[in-house]
N, C-alpha and C positions, 0 to 999 in steps of 0.2 A: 149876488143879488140880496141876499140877507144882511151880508155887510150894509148895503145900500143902504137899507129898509130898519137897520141898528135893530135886525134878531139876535139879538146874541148872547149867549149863554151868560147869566152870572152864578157866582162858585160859594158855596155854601159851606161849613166846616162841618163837620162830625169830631166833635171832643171826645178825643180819646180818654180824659181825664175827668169828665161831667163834671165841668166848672169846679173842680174843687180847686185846682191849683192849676199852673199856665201848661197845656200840649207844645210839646218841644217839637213832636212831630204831629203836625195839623192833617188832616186826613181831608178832602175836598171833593166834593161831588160836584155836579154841573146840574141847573134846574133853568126853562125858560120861563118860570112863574111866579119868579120874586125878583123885585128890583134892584135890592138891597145885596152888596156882594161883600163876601165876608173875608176875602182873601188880600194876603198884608204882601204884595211884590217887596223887594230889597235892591239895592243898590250891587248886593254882592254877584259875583262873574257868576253864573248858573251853566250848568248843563242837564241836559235832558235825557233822562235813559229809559229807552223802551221797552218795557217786558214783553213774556209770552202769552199773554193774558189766559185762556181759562186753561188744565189740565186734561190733557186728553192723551190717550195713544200716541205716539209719536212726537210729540212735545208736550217735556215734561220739566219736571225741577231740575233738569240741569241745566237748563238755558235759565231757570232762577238765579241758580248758584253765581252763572257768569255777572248776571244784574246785580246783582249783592256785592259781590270785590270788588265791580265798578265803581259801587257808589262810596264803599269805604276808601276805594285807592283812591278817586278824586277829593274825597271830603280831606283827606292827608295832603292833597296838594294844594288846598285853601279855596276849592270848588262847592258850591252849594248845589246839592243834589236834587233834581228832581222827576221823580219815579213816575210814571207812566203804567197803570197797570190795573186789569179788572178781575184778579185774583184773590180773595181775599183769603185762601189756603197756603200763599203761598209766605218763604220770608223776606221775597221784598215787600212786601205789603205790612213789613211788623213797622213798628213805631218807633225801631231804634237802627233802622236802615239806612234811609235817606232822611233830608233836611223836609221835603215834602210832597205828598203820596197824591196823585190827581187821581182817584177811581174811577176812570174812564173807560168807553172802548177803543180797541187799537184801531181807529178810522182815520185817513186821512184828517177829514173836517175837526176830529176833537181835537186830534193834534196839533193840529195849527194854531187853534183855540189855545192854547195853554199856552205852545211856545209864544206866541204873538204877544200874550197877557202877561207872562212872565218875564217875555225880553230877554232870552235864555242865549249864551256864545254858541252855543252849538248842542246836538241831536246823536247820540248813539243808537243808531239802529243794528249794530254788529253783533248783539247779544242776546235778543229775547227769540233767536230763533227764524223759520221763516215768517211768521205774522211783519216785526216789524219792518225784514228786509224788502218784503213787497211792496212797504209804504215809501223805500228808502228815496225811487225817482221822481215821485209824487210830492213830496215834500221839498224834496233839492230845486224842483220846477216851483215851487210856492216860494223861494227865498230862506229855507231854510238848510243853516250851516252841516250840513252831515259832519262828523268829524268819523277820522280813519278812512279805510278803502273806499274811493269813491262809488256812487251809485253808478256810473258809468261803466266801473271795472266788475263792480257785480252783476251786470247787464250783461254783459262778456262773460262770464264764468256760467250765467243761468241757460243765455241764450243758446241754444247749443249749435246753431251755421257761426253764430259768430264766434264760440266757445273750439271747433273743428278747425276756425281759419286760425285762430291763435295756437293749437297743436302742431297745425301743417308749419307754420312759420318754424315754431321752435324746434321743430323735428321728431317731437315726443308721439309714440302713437299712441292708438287707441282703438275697441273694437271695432269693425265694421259696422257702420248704422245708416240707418237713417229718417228721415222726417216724414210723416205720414199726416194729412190733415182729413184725411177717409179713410173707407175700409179698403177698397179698390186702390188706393197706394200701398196701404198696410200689408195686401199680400205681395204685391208687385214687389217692395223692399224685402221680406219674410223671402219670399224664393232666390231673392241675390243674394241672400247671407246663408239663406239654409236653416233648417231647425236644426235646436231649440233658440228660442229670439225672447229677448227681455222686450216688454212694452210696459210704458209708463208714459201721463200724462207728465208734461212740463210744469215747472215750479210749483213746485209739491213738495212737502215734508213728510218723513215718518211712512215711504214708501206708498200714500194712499195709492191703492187701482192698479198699485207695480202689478208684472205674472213674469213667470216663463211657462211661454208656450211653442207647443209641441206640435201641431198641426194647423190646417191650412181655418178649419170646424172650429178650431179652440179661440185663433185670432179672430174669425169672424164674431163668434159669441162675444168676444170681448169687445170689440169693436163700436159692437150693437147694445152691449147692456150695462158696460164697466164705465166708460167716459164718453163723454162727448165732444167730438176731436172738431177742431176748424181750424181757420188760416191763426188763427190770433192764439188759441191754444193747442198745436199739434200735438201727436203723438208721438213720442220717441221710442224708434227700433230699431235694437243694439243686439248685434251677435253676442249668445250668451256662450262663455266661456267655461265649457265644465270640467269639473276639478279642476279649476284654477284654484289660488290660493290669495287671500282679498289682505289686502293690508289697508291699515289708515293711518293717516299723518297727520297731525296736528305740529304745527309751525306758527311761530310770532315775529312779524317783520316789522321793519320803518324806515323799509325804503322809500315810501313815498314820500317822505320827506324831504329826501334830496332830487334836487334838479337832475339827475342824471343817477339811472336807475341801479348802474352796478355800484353806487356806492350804497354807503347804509348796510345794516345786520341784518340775516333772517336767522334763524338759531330753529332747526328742530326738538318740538319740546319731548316727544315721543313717537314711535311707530311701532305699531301694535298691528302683532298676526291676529288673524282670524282662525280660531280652532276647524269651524266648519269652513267647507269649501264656498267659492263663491255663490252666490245665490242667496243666502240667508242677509237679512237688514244687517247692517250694521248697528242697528241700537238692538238686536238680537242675539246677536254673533255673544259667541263668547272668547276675547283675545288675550293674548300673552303678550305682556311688553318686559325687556326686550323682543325682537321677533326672534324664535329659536331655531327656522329648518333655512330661512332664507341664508343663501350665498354672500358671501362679501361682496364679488361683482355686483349682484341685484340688491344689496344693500347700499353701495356705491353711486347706482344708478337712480335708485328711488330718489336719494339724497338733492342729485345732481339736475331730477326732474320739476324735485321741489323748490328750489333755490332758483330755476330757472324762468318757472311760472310765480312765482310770489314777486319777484324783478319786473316781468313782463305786465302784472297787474296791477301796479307800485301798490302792494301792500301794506296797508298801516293798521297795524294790530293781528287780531289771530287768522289764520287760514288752515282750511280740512282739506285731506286729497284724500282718493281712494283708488288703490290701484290693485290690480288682479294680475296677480304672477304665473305668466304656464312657463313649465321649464324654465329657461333663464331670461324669459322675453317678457319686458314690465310694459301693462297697457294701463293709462289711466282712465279711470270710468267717469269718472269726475272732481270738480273742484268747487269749495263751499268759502269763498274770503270773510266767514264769521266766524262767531267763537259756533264749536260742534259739541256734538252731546258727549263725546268723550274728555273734552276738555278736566270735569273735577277729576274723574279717574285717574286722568296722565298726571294733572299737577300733586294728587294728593301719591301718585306713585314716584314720583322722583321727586318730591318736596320742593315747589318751585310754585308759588300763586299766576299761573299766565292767565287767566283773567284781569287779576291785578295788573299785572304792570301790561297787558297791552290796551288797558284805560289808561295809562299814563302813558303811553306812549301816544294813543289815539289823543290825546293831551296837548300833546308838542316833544315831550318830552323823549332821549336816544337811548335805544337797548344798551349802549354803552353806559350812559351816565345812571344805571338802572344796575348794572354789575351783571346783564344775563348775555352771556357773546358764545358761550359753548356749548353744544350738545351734550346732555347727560344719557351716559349708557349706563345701567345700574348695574352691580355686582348681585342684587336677588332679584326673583323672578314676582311678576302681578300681572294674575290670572282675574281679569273680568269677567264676571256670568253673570245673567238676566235671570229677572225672575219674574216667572209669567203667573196669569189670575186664572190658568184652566180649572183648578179645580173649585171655581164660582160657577163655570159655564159648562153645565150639563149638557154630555154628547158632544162638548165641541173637538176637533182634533188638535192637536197637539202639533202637527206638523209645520215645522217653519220655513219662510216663505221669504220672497224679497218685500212683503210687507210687512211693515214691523206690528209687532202685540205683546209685548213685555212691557210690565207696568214700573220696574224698578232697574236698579242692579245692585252688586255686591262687591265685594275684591277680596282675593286670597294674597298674601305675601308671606316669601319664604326663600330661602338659599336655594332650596331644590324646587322645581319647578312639578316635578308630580305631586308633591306635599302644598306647593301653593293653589296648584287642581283640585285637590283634593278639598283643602279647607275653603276654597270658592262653591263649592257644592254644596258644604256644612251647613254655611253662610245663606248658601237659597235654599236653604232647607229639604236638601235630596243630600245625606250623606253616603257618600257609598260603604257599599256591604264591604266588609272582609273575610267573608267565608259564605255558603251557600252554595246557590244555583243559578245560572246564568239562560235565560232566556233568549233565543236567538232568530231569528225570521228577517232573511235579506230577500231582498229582490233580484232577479237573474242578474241585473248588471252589475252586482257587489259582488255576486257570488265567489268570483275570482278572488279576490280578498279576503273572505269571510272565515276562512283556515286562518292566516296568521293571527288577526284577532282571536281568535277563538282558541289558539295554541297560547295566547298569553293568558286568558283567562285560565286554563285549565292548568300552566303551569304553576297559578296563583291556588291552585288546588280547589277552584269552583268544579260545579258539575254542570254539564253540558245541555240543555234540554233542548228541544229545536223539532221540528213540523219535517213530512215528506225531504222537500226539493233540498232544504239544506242543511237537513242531516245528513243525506246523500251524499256532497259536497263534503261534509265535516268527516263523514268515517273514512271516504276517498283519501282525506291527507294522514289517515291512520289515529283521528282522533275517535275518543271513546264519546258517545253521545245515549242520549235518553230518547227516544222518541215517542212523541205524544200526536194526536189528532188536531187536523186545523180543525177548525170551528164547528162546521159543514159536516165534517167528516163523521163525527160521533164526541165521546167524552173516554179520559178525561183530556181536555184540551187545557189551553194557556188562560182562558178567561176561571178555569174550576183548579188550577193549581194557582194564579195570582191571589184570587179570595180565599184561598187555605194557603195564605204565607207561605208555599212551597220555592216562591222564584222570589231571588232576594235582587235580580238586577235583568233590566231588558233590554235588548237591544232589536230593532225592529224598524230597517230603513225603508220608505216609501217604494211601492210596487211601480208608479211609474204616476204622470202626470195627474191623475183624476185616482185618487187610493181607494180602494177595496175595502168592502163595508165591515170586512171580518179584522183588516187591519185595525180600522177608527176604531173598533170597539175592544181591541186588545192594548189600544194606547191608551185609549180614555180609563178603561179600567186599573190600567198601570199609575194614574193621577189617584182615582180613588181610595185604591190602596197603598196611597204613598210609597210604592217600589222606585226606584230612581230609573231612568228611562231613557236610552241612547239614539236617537234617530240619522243618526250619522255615521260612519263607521272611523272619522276622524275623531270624534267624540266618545267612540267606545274603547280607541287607543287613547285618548289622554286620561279616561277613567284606570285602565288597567295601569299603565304610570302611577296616577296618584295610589292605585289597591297597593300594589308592588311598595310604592314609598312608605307610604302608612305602615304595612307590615315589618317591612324593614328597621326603619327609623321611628316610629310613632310619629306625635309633633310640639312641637313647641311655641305657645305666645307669645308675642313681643308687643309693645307697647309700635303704631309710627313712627313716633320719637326717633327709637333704637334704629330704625333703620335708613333715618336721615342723616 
């Protein structure tokens, strides 16, 4: 209607240069209240690339990172670039990025706007994240060229009955779930799987409104207060898998290229373990690539899963899987056919730009004539770990969740794989102790476990301190412990030895769905006094590895470079 009616936006510059000499890169805003439009279209082929427009939780600069190599790898293939984005934090928004910057919002409407005005070959929506792959069937319906994975096949990968039928076909499983558009479904599915049950609304990034829940009370409240479920946005409920082990894939294909889907390359660019067991975000998790505990078989397997689904989706450019290992039995929880937020991680750990080249593949251009057709296994290990803003957020808990909260990340690398732990931790500034006193408070259902950890710290020559129920449990396996009072109990407790620097390292796993007010307050206080802080008891094994290494070996710098 506004076409009709010739409403339409004209485009106004912001000199990045204030006239003193010509902006090589024009900066463009959109206004309906001047006639006069300031912007110079070109003759030359353009593409369009959409960022993740503002910075928040859950999408962040690494979906920048992926728009930035786009716009350098196409501008090298004789492409004029044109960014899409309302970030002005970020660097694709710098001046020496793309050929030209529309500061718009990521809407439908503007975007059509642009590409329409600029006459643009084609639309990358595969990089900025979920923002602009929501827009991707919206736009393909307006006539505009998506290049790479069609919106079709991401429609398929998001949609999750049609996401199931493509499992069943290929024979790949996956947890028991299923679709709930009310509460009175939600429990009905909850009792066929059994607790504990992951819910999370549909197409969503950065885990918003995920849980696991533990009863019938917990799904209802969430039901009622978390999201708001209907036919057109259900609810997803997925048997949650505990101590499973979560891996993620990052893969760059172009099969869609060819007529016929087994031909064409997919090349895995990495698969990185999850330290923590499943249940923690993946842009939370902290992983090791290579993976260190998985089996060849289940390595085999994952491979065999991903190669099978990136064929089946005819992929063009990067694809993310995520899969949860129990025993030797691989379930996929999901598939993301865009670049994912681990992508700089993998490329800057095995030295390989897959940003870059799967813009130029999403181009036209074959992972053959690109020179990337094998998998790279490294010879050293890269330890990823987040790093969260608790200590901004007074009282908050520290406890992590399938919704993501970490504002950053970092990367350890190293031959030895405790030493790359180790300096991951440096890196988010929690180094760990090498000498001191270890803090210890598990929940009955670690308990079983909470001897072997705790025989490795003490053989690292820490000393022992620990509350009632598991010190009990620690001097049962013949270890020497300190005992102190919980909270409640009297003094001195864990909160009056953390503030007199008595405890140099915590460990302290959740008591069970809904944590106990004496735990939050021995973890928040563990933040304040920068003690380093284990909530996991995977996490407090891969902390004693790195003490162990550290003690051992010390560590050594290396430049990137050195170890491409």
């Amino acid at each position: 209607l506004r076409k009709r009616l010739r409403l339409v936006p004209s485009y106004r510059l912001v000199d990045t240069c204030a006239a003193e000499f010509e902006a090589y890169t024009p900066y463009y805003y959109s206004t309906y209240d001047c006639g006069d439009d300031e912007g110079r279209p070109s003759d030359t082929r353009k593409v369009m690339i959409l960022g993740g427009g503002p910075n928040r939780i859950g999408q962040g600069i690494e979906f920048d990172y992926c728009c930035v190599h786009a716009a350098f790898a196409l501008k090298e293939d004789g492409f004029e670039t044109i960014m899409v984005n309302s970030n002005p934090e970020t660097v694709s928004t710098d001046y020496d990025t793309s050929d030209k910057l529309y500061f718009e919002p990521l809407t439908l409407e503007d975007v059509l706007h642009i590409y329409e005005r600029e006459k643009c070959w084609g639309a990358i929506a595969q990089f900025g994240g979920q923002t602009p792959l929501n827009l991707a069937l919206g736009l393909q319906k307006n006539g505009v060229n998506i290049i790479g994975t069609s919106p079709q096949s991401i429609e398929i990968a998001e949609d999750r009955k049609m996401f199931a039928a493509m499992l069943d076909k290929l024979k790949i499983p996956q947890p028991p779930n299923g679709l709930a558009t009310n509460e009175a479904e939600a429990l009905v599915i909850a009792k066929r799987l059994t607790y504990p049950v992951l819910v999370r609304p549909s197409f969503v990034l950065g885990g918003r409104a995920m849980q696991i829940v533990y009863s019938d009370a917990e799904l209802q409240h969430y039901m009622r207060f978390a999201v708001e479920a209907s036919p057109e946005r259900p609810v997803l409920v997925d048997k949650f898998l505990e101590d499973a082990t979560e891996v993620d894939v990052d893969c760059i294909s172009d099969v869609g290229h060819f007529p016929d889907p087994k031909q064409g390359t997919m090349v895995i660019g990495g698969m990185l373990e999850h330290i923590e067991f499943a249940g923690v975000h993946s842009g939370d998790a902290a992983m090791v690539l290579p993976a260190h505990t998985l089996s060849k078989q289940v390595i085999e397997t994952i491979r065999e899963y991903t190669h099978a689904m990136a064929r089946e989706l005819k992929v063009i450019g990067l694809m993310n899987v995520q899969y949860a290992v129990k025993g030797e039995k691989v379930f996929v929880l999901e598939v993301n056919p865009r670049a994912s937020r681990t992508v700089p991680f993998v490329s800057k750990a095995i030295g390989v730009p897959l940003a870059k080249l799967a813009a130029k593949v999403m181009a036209g251009k074959k992972l053959t004539e690109l020179g990337f057709t094998k998998e790279i296994w490294t010879k050293y290990w890269a330890v990823k770990e987040s790093v969260f803003p608790f200590n901004r957020f007074h009282g908050q808990d520290i406890l992590l969740s399938p919704e993501m909260r970490s504002t950053g990340e970092v990367m350890g690398l190293d031959a030895d794989l405790g030493i790359a732990y180790a300096k991951s931790q440096m890196a988010a500034n929690s180094p760990l102790p090498l000498s001191g006193s270890v803090f210890m408070s598990v929940s009955d259902a670690h308990k079983a476990h909470a001897a072997t950890v705790a025989k490795q710290f003490a053989d690292l020559g820490f000393e022992l301190i620990a509350t009632g129920g598991t010190a009990t449990v620690l001097e049962q396996a013949g270890l020497k412990v300190r005992r102190i009072f919980k909270l409640q109990e009297g003094r001195p407790n864990a909160i009056d030895l953390l503030k007199n620097k008595e405890i140099q390292l915590v460990i302290n796993t959740p008591s069970g769905a809904t944590p106990r007010a004496d735990e939050v307050k021995i973890r928040t206080t563990a933040v304040y006094t920068g003690t380093p802080i284990m909530t996991t008891l995977s996490g407090a094994k891969a902390a004693a590895l790195g003490i162990a290494a550290l003690k051992k070996n010390g560590y050594a710098v290396k430049t990137i470079q050195e170890y491409h």
